[in-house]
C-alpha positions as CSV (number, residue, x, y, z in Angstrom):
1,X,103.8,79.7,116.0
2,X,105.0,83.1,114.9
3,X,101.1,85.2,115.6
4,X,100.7,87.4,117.3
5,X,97.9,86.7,119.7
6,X,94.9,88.6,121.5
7,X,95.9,88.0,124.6
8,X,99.6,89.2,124.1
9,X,98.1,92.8,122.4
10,X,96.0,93.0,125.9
11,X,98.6,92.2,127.7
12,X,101.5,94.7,126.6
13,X,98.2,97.5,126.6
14,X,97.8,96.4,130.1
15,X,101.0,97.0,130.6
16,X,101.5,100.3,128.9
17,X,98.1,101.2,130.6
18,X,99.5,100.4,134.0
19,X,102.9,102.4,133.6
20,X,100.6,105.5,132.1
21,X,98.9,105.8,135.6
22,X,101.9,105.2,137.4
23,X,103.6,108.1,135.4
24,X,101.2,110.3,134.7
25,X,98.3,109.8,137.3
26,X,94.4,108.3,136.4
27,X,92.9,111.2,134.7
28,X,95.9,111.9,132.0
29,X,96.0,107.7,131.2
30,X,92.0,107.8,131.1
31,X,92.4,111.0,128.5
32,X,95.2,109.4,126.4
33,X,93.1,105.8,126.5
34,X,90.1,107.6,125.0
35,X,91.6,109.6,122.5
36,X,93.6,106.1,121.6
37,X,89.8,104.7,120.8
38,X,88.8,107.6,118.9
39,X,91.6,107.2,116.9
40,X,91.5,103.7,116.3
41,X,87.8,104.4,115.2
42,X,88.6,107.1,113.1
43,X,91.3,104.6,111.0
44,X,88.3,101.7,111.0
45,X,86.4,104.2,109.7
46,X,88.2,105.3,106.6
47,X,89.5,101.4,105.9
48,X,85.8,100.8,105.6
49,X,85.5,98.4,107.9
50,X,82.9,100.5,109.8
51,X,79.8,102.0,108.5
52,X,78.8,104.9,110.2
53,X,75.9,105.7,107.8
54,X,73.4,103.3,108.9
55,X,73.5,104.7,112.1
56,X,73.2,108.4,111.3
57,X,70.3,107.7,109.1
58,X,68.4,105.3,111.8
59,X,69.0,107.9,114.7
60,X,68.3,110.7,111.7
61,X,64.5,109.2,111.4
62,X,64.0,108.3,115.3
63,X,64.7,112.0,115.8
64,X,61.8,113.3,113.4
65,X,59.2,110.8,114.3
């Protein structure tokens, strides 16, 4: 009974998402939510659980045709 579930890790975001607007206004939260994303990409990336090449060589031979 000790895991740590989904819906507890979307609810202390919520939370933390909630007191950034509060504190900070909209905008600020939005910009620290999507750089949040980009970094959490960004370490999927280079764990290799994300393959980025397949997509830059299927939009790479869309773009010549």
């Amino acid at each position: 009974m000790n895991q740590i579930r989904l819906s507890h890790l979307g609810a202390v975001a919520g939370l933390l998402f909630g007191w950034l607007v509060l504190q900070y206004g909209v905008i600020k939260a939005v910009f620290v939510l999507a750089v949040g994303a980009v970094g959490w990409l960004a370490g999927r990336v280079l764990d290799g659980d994300v393959d980025l090449s397949a997509l830059s060589r299927r939009r790479g031979d869309q773009d010549f045709d």
